[in-house]
C-alpha positions in Angstrom: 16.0 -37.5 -8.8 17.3 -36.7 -12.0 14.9 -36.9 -15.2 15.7 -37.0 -19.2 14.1 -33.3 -19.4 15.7 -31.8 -16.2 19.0 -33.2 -17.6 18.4 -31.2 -20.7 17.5 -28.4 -19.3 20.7 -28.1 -17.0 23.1 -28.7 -20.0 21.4 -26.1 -22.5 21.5 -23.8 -19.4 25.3 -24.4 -18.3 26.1 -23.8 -21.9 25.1 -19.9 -22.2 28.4 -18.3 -22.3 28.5 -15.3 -19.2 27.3 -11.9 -21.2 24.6 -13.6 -22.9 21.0 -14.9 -22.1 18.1 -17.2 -23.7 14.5 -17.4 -23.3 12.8 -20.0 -21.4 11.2 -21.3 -25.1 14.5 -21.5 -26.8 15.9 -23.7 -23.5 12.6 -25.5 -24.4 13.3 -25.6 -28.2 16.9 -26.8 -27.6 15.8 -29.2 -25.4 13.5 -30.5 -27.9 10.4 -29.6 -26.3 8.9 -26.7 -27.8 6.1 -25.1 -26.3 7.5 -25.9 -23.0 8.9 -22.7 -22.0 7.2 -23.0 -18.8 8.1 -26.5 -17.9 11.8 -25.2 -18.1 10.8 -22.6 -15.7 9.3 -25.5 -13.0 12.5 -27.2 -13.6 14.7 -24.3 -13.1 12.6 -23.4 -10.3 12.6 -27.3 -8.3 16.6 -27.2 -8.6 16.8 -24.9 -5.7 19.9 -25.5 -3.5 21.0 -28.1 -6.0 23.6 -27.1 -9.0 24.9 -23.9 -7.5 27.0 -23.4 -10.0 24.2 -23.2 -12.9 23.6 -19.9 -14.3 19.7 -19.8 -13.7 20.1 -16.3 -14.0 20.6 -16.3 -17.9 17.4 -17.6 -18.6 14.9 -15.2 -18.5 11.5 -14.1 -20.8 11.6 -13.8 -24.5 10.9 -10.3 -24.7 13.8 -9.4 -22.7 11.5 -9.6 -18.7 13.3 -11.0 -15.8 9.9 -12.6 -15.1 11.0 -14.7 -12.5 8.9 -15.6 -9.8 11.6 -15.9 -7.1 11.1 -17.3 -3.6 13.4 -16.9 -0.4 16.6 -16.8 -2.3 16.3 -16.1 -5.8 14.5 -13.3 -7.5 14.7 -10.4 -10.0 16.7 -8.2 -7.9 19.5 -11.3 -7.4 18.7 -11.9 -11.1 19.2 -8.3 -12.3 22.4 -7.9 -10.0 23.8 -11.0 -11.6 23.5 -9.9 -14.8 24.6 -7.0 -14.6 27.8 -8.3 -13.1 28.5 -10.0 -16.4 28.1 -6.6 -18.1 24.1 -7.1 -19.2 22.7 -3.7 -19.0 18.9 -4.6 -17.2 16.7 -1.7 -16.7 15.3 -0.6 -13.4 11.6 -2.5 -14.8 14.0 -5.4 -14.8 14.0 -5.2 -19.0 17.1 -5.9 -21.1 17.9 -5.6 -25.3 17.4 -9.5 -26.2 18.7 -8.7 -29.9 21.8 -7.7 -28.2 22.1 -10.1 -25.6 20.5 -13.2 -26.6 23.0 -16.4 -27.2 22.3 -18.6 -30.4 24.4 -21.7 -30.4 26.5 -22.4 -33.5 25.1 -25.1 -35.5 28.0 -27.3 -33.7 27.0 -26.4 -30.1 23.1 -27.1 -31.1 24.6 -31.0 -32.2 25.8 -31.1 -28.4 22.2 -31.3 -27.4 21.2 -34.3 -29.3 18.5 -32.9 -31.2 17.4 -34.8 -34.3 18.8 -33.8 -37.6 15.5 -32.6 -39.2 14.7 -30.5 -35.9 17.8 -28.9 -35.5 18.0 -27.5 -39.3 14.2 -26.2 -37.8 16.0 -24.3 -35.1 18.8 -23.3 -37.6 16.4 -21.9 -39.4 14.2 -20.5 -36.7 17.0 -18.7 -35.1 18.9 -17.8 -37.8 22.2 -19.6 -36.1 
């Protein structure tokens, strides 16, 4: 069953490029829910076996902590050893550099999402982008 959020949440996540990562709160921010870092992390979580092709693996805590939970087939070890197949150095306490790796959406890629006007200048601002 698809829902407005889950559909948010699978755009803004098949739209980090491969080398780069984001924070569960900014897939919440661009999805124009913040605060809702962990909703994004039940959503990632209930799309098991559906959307194989999304790069759950990008998303990971804001201070640089694969922090998933995992269950039978995805968990930081898979997450680490996708990462680090797209050149993401990750540490062996699962750890990476999010100033060097994190992915801020030009101002024209943030549009994409359908935010409002006022709250993306917010994220422009916020994030520098």
């Amino acid at each position: 069953m698809s829902s407005p959020i889950k559909d948010r949440v699978i755009k803004i996540v098949g739209s980090v490029p491969m080398g780069k990562v984001v924070s569960y709160g900014q897939v919440a921010a661009y999805a124009g829910l913040p605060r809702a870092a962990r909703e994004v992390g039940w959503t990632l979580n209930g799309l098991e076996g559906s959307h194989l092709d999304l790069p759950w693996w990008r998303v990971v805590n804001n201070k640089g902590f694969l922090s998933i939970r995992g269950n039978q087939t995805h968990d930081k070890e898979l997450q680490a050893k996708l990462l680090r197949a797209e050149k993401i150095e990750v540490s062996n306490d699962f750890e990476l550099d999010m100033k060097k790796y994190r992915y801020l959406p030009s101002a024209k890629d943030l549009k994409a999402f359908q935010l409002e006007e006022s709250y993306s200048k917010t994220l422009i601002e916020k994030y520098g982008i």
